[in-house]
py3Dmol code that shows the C-alpha trace and the ligand (Angstrom):
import py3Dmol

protein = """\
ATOM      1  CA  UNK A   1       0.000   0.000   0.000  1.00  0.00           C
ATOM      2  CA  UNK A   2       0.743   3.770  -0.021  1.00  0.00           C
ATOM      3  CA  UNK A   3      -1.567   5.569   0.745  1.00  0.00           C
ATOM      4  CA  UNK A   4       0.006   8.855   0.843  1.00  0.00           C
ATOM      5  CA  UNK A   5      -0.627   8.623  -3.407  1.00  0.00           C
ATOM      6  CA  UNK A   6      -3.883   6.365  -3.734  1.00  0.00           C
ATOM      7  CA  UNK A   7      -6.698   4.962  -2.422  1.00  0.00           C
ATOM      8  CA  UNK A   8      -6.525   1.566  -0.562  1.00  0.00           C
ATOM      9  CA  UNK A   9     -10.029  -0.085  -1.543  1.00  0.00           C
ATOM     10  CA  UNK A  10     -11.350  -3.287   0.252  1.00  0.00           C
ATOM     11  CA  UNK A  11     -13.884  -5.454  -1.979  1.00  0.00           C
ATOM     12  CA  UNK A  12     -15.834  -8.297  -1.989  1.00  0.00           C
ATOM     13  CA  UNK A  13     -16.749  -9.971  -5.146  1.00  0.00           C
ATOM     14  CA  UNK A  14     -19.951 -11.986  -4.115  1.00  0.00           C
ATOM     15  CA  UNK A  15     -20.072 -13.913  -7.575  1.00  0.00           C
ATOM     16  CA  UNK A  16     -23.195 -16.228  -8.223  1.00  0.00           C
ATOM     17  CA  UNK A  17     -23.851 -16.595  -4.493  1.00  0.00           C
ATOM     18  CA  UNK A  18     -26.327 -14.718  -1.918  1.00  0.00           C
ATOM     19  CA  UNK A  19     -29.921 -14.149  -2.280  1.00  0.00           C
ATOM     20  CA  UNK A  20     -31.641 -10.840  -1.389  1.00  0.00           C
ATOM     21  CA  UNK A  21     -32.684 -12.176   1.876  1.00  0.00           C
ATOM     22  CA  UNK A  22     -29.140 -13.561   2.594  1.00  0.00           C
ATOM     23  CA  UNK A  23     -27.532 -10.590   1.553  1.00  0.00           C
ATOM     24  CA  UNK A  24     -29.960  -8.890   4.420  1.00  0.00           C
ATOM     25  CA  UNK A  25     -28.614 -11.331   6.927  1.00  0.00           C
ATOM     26  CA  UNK A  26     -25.126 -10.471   6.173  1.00  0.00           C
ATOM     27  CA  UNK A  27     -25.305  -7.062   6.834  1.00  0.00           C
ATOM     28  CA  UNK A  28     -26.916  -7.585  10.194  1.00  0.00           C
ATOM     29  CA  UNK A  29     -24.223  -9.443  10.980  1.00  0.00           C
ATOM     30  CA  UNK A  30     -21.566  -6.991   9.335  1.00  0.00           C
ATOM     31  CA  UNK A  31     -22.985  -4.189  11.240  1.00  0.00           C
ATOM     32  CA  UNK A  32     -22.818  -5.975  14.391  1.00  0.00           C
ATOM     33  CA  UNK A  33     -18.650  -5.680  13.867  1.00  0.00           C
ATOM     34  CA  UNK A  34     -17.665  -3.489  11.355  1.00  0.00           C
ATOM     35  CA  UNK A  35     -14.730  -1.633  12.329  1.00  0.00           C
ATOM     36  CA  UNK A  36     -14.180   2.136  11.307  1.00  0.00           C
ATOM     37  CA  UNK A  37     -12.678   1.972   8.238  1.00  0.00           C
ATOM     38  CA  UNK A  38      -9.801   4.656   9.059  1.00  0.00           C
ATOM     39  CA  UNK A  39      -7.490   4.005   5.837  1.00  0.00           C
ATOM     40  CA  UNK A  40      -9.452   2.044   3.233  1.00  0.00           C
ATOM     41  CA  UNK A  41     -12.891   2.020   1.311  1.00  0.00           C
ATOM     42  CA  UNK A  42     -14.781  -0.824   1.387  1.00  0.00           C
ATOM     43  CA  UNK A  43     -17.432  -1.891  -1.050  1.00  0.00           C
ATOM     44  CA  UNK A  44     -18.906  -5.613  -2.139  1.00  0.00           C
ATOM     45  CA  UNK A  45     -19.817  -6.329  -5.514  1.00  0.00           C
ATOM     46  CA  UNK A  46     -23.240  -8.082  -5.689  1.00  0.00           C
ATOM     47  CA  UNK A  47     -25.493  -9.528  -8.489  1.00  0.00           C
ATOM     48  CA  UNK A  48     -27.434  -7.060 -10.409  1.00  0.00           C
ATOM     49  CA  UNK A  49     -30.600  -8.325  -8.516  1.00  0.00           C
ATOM     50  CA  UNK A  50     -29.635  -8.088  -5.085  1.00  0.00           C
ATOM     51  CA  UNK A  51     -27.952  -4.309  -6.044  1.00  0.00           C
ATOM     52  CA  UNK A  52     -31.033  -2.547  -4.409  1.00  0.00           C
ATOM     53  CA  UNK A  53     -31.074  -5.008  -1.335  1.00  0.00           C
ATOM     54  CA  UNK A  54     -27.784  -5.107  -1.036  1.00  0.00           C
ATOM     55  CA  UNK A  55     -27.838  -0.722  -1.301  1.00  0.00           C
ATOM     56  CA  UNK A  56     -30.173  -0.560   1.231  1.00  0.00           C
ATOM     57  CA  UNK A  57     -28.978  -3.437   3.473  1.00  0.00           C
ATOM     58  CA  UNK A  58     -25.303  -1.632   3.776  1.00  0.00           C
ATOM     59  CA  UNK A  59     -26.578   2.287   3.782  1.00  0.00           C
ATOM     60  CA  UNK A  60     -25.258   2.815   7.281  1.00  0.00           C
ATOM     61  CA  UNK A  61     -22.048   0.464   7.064  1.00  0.00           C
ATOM     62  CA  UNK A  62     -19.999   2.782   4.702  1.00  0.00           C
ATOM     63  CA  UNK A  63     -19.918   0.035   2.693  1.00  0.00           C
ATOM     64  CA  UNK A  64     -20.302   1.077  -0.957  1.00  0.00           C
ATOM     65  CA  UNK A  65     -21.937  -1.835  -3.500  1.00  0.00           C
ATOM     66  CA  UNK A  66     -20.453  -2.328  -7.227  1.00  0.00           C
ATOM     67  CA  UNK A  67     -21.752  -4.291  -9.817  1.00  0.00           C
ATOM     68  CA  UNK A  68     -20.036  -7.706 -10.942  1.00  0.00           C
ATOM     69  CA  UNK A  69     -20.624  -6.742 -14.676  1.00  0.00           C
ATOM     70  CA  UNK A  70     -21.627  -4.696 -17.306  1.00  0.00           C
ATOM     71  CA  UNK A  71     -23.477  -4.610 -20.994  1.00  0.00           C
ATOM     72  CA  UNK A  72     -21.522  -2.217 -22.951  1.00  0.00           C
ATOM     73  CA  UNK A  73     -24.273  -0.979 -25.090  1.00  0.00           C
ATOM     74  CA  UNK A  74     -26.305   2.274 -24.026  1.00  0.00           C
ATOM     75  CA  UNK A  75     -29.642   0.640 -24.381  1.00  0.00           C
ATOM     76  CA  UNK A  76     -31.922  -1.860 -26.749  1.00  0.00           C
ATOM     77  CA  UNK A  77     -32.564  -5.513 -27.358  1.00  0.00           C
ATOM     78  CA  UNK A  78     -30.156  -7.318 -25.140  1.00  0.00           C
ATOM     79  CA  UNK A  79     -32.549  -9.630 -23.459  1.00  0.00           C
ATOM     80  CA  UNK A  80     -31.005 -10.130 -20.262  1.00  0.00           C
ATOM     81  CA  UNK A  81     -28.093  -7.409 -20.544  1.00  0.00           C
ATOM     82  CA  UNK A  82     -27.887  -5.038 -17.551  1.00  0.00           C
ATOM     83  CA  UNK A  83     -26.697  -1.400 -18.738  1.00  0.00           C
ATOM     84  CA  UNK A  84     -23.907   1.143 -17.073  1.00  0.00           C
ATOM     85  CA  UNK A  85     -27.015   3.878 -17.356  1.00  0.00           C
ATOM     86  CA  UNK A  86     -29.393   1.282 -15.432  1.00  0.00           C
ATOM     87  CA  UNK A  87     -26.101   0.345 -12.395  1.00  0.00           C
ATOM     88  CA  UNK A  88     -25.843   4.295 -11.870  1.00  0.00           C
ATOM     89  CA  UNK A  89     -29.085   4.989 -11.559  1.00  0.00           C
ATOM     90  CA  UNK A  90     -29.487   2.385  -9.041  1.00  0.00           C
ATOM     91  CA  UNK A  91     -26.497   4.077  -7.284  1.00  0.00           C
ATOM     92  CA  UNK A  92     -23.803   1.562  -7.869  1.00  0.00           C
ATOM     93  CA  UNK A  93     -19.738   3.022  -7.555  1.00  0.00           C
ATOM     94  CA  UNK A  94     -17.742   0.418  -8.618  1.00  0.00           C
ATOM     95  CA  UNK A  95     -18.182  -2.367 -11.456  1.00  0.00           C
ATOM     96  CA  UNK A  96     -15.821  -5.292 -12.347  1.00  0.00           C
ATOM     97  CA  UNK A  97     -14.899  -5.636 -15.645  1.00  0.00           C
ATOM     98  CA  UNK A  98     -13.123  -8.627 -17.447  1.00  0.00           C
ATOM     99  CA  UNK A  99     -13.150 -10.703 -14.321  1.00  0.00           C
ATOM    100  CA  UNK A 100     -11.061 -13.987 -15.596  1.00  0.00           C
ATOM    101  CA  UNK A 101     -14.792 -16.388 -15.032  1.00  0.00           C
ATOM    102  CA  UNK A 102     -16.489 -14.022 -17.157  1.00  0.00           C
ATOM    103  CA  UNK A 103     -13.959 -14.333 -19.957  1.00  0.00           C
ATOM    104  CA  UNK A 104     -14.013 -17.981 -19.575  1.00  0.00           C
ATOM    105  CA  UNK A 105     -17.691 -19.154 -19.628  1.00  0.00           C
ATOM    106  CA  UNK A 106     -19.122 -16.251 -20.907  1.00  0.00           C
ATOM    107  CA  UNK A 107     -16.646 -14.581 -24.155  1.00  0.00           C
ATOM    108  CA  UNK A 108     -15.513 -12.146 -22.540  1.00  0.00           C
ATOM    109  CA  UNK A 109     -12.476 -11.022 -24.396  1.00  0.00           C
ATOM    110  CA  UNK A 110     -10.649  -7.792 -24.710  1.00  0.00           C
ATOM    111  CA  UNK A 111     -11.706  -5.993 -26.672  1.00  0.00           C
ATOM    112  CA  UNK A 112     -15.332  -6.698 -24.718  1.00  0.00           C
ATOM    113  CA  UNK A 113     -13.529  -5.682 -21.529  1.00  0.00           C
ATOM    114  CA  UNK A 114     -12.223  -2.298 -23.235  1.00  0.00           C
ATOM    115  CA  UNK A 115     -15.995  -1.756 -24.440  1.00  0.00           C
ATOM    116  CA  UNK A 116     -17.490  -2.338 -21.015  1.00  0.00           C
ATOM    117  CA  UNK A 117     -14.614   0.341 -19.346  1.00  0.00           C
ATOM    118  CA  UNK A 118     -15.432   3.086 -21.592  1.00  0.00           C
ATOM    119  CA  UNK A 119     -19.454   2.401 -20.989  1.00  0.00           C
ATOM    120  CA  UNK A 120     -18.696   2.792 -16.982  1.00  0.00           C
ATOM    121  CA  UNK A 121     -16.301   5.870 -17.406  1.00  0.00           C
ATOM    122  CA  UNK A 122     -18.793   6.851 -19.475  1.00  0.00           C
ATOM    123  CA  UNK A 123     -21.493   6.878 -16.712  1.00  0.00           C
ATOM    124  CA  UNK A 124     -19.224   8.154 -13.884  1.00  0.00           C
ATOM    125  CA  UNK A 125     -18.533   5.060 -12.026  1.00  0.00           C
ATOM    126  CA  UNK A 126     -14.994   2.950 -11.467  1.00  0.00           C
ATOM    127  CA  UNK A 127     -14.264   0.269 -13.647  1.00  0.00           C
ATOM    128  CA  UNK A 128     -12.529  -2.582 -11.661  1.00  0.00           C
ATOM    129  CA  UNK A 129     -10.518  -4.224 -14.533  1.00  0.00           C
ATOM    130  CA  UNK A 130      -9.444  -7.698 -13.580  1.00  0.00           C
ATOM    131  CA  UNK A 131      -6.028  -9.205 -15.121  1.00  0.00           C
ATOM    132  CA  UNK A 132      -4.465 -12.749 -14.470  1.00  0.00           C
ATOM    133  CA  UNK A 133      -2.631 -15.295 -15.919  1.00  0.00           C
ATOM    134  CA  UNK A 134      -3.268 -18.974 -15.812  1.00  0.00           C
ATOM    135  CA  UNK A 135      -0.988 -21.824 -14.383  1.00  0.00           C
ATOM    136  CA  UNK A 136       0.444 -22.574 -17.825  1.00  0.00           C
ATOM    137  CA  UNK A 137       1.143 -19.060 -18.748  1.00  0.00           C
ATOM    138  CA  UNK A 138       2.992 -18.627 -15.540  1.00  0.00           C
ATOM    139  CA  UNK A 139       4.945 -21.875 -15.565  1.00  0.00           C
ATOM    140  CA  UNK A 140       6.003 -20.774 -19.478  1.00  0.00           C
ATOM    141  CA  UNK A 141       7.111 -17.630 -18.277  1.00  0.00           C
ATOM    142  CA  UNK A 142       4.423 -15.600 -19.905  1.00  0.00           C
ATOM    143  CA  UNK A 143       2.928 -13.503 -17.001  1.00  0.00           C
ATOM    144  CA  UNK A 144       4.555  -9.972 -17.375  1.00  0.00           C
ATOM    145  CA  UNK A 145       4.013  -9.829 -21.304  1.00  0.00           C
ATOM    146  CA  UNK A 146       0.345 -11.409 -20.777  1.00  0.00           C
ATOM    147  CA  UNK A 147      -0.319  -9.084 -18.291  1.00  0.00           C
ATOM    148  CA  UNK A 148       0.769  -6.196 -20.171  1.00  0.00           C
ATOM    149  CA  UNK A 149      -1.492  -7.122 -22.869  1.00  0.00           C
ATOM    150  CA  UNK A 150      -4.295  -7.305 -20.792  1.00  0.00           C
ATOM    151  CA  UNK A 151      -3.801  -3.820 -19.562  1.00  0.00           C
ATOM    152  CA  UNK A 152      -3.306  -1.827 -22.338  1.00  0.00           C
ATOM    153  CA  UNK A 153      -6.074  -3.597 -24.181  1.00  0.00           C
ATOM    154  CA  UNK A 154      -8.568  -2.497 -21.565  1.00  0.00           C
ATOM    155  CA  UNK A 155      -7.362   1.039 -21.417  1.00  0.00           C
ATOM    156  CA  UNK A 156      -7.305   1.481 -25.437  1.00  0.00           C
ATOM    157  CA  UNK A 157      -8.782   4.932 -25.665  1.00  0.00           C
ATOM    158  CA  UNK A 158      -8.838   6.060 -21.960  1.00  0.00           C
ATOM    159  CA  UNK A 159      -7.515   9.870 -21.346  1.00  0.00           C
ATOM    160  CA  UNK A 160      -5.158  10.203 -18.108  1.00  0.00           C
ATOM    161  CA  UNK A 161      -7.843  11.840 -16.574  1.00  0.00           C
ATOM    162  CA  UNK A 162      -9.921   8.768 -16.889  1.00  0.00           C
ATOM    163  CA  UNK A 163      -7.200   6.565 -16.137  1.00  0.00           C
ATOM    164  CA  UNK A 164      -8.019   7.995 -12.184  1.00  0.00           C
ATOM    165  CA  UNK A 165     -11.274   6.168 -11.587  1.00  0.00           C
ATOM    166  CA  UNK A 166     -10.119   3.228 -12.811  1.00  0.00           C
ATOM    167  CA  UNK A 167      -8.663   0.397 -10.416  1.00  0.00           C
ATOM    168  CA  UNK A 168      -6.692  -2.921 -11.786  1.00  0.00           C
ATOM    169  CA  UNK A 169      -7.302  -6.048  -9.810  1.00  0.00           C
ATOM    170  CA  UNK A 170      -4.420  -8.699 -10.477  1.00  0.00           C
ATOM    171  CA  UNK A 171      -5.606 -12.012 -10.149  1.00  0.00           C
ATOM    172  CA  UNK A 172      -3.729 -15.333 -10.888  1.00  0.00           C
ATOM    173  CA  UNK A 173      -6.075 -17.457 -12.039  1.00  0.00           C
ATOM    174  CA  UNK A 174      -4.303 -20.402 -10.663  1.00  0.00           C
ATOM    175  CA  UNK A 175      -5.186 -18.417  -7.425  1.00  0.00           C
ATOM    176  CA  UNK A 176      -8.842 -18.126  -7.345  1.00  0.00           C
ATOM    177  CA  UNK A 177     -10.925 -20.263  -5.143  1.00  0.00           C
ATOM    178  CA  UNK A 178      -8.207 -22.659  -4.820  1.00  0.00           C
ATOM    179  CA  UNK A 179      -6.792 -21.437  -1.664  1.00  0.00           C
ATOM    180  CA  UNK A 180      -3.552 -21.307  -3.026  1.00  0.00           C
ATOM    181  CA  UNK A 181      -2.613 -17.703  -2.915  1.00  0.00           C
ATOM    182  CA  UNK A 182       0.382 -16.267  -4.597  1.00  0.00           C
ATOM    183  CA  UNK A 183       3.334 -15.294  -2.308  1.00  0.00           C
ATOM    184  CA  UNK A 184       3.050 -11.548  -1.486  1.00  0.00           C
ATOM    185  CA  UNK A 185       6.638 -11.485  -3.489  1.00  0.00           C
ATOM    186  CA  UNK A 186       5.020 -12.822  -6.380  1.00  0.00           C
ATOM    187  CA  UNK A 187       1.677 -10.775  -6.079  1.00  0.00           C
ATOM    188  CA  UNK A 188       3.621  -7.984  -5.765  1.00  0.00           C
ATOM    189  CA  UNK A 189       5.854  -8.448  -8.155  1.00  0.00           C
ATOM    190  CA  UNK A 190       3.083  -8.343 -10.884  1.00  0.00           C
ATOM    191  CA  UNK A 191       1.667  -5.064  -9.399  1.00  0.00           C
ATOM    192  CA  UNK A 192       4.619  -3.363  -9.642  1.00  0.00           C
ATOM    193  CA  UNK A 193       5.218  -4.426 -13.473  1.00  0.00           C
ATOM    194  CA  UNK A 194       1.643  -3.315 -14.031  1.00  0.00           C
ATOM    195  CA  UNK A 195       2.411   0.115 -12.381  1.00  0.00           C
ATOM    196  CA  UNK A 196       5.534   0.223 -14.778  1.00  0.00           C
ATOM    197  CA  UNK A 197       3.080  -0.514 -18.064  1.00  0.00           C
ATOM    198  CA  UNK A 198       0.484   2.307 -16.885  1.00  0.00           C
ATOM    199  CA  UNK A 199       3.356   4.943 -16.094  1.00  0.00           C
ATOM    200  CA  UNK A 200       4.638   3.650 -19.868  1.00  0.00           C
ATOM    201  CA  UNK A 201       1.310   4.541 -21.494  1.00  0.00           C
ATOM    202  CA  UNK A 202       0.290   7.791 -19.119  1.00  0.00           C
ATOM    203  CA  UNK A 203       3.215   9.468 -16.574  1.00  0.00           C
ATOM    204  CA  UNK A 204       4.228   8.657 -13.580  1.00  0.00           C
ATOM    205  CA  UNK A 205       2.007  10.968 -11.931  1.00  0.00           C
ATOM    206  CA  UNK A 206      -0.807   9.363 -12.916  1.00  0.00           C
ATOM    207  CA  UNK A 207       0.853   5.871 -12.378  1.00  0.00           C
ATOM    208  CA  UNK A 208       1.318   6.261  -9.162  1.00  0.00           C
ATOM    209  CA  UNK A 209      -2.182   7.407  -7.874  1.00  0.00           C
ATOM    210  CA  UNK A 210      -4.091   4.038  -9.530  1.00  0.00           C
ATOM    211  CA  UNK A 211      -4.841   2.118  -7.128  1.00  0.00           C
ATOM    212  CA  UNK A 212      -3.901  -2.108  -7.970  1.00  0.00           C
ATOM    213  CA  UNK A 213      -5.654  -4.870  -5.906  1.00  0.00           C
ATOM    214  CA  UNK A 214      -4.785  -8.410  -5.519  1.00  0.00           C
ATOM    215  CA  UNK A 215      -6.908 -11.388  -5.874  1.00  0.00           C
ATOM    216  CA  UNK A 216      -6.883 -14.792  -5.143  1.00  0.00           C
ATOM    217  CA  UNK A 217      -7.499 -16.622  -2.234  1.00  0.00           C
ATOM    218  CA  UNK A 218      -7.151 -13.226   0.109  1.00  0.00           C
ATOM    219  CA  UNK A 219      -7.951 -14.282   3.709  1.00  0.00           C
ATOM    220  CA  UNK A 220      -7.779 -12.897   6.937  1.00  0.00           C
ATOM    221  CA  UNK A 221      -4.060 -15.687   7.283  1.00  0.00           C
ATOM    222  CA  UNK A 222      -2.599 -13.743   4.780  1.00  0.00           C
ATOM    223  CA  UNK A 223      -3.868 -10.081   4.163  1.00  0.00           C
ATOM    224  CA  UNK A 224      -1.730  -8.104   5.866  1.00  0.00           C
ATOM    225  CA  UNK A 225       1.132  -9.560   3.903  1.00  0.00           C
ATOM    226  CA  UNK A 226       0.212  -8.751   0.739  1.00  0.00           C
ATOM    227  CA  UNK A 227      -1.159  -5.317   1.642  1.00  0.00           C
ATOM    228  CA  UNK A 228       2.343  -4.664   2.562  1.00  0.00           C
ATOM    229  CA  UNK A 229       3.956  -5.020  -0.685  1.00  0.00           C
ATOM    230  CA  UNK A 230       4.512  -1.459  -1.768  1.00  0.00           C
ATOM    231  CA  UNK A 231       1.828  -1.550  -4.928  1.00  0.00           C
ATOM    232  CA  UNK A 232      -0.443  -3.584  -3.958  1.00  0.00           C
ATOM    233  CA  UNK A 233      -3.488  -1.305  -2.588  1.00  0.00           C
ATOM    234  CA  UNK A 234      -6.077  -3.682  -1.716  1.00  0.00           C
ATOM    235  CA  UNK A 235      -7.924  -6.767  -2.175  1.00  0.00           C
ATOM    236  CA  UNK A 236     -11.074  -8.324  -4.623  1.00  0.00           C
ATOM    237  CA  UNK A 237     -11.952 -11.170  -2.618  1.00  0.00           C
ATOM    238  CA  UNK A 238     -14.175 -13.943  -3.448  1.00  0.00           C
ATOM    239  CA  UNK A 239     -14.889 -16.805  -0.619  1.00  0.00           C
ATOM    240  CA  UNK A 240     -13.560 -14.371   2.249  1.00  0.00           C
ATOM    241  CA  UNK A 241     -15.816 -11.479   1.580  1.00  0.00           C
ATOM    242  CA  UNK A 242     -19.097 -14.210   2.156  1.00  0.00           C
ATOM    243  CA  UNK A 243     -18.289 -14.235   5.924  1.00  0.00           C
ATOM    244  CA  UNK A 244     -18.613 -11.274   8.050  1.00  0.00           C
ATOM    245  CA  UNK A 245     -15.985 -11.983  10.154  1.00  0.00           C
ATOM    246  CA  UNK A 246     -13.436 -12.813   7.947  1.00  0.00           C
ATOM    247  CA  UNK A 247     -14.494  -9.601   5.560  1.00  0.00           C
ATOM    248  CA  UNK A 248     -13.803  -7.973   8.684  1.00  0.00           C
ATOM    249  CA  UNK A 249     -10.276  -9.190   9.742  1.00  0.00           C
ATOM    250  CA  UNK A 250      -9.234  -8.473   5.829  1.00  0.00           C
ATOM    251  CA  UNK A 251     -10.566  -4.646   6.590  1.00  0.00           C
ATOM    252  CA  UNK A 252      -8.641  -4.613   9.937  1.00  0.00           C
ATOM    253  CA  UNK A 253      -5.803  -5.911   8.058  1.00  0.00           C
ATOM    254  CA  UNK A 254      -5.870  -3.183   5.886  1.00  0.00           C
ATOM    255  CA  UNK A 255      -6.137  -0.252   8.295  1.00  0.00           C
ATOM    256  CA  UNK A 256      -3.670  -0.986  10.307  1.00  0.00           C
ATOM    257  CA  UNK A 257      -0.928   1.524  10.452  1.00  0.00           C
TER     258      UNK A 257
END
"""
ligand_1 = """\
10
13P
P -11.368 -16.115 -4.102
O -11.031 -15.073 -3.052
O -12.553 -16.951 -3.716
O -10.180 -16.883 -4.525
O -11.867 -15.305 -5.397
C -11.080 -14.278 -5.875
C -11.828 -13.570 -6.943
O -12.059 -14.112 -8.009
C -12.293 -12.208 -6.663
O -12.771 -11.602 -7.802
"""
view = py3Dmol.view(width=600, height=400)
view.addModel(protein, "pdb")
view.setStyle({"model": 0}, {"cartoon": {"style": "trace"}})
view.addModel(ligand_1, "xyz")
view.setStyle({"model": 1}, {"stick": {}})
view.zoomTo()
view.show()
């Protein structure tokens, strides 16, 4: 983290899981032991049905709630497409974009995942843009040009001044819901080279205020370690973020000075 030059942002990426009524339960809980969130914003990505609930459910938390995707089209027949106009009006900050399921079982590729960052600019929320190699890619010594790719291919056409709201999420997908995390070395390792590709394509002024999560097996064991690699400025976390307590110790993790 540093968070004398960017934010450091907390998030939960519920997935497919959590019904309205569940997602009520969790926030009695959450409220019950949700620390002051000195340092970091916190937010939990929902799906687009439970965005209202879940808006509601967390008003008094300071808990913001982002979207898990996107349609990148302003409007029209897209039967069962959610749009960036219809997440902003509902009030929603934050929005993943390109998150490595989505471009498995559902296309996603990226030139989809530039689309879907311009249509959330365009609607003045945060695109969280997720990046990650897989096993094979690592083991072949592919990661920093892959990653690379993936980051300049989702910021084709976004000004510097853009470039501010958006946030990077790193995550190995080797690393997701498989409880193996990467070390913090190697975690942050990849942050840092996807600092050095953003300060290639935009300054280092602008570089250095974007704030880059990790993602992948983040639990309350292992937070604090890779919050303290120098560029990594948060977390998108999947199984930990579904448990209030463990959400919780992550946060804690993060504030501490
Ligand atoms: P897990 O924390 O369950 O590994 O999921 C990470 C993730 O995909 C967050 O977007």
């Amino acid at each position: 983290m540093n968070r004398r030059y960017r934010k450091t942002i907390i998030a939960g990426n519920w997935k497919m899981n959590m019904t309205a009524s569940e997602t009520r339960k969790f926030a009695e809980e959450l409220k019950a032991i949700m620390p002051r969130a000195k340092w970091c914003e916190t937010l939990i990505c929902v799906p687009a049905c439970n965005i209202s609930t879940a808006i509601k459910a967390f008003k008094d938390l300071r808990v913001s709630v982002g979207a898990e995707n996107v349609y990148f089209e302003e409007k029209g027949a897209y039967t069962g497409e959610v749009s960036a106009a219809m997440l902003k009006d509902l009030g929603v900050k934050y929005v993943i974009v390109g998150h490595s399921e989505r471009r498995e079982y559902f296309g996603e590729t990226n030139e989809t995942v530039n689309k879907k960052v311009h249509a959330v600019l365009d609607h003045d929320m945060n695109p969280i843009i997720c990046v990650g190699e897989s096993l094979s890619q690592r083991e072949q010594g592919l990661t920093p040009e892959w990653i690379a790719l993936q980051v300049k291919a989702a910021l084709a056409g976004v000004s510097a001044e853009k470039l501010r709201r958006c946030v990077i999420a790193y995550e190995p997908i080797w690393a997701i819901g498989t409880g193996k995390t990467a070390s913090a070395e190697q975690a942050g390792e990849v942050c840092t080279a996807i600092r050095a590709t953003i300060r290639a394509l935009y300054g280092a002024r602008v570089a250095r205020s974007v704030t880059i999560q990790y993602g992948g097996s983040m639990n309350p064991k292992n937070a604090f370690e890779l919050l303290a690699q120098p560029d990594i400025d948060g977390g998108l976390i999947g199984g930990a973020s579904l448990k209030p307590e463990q959400f919780v110790d992550i946060i804690n993790a993060a504030n501490q000075e």
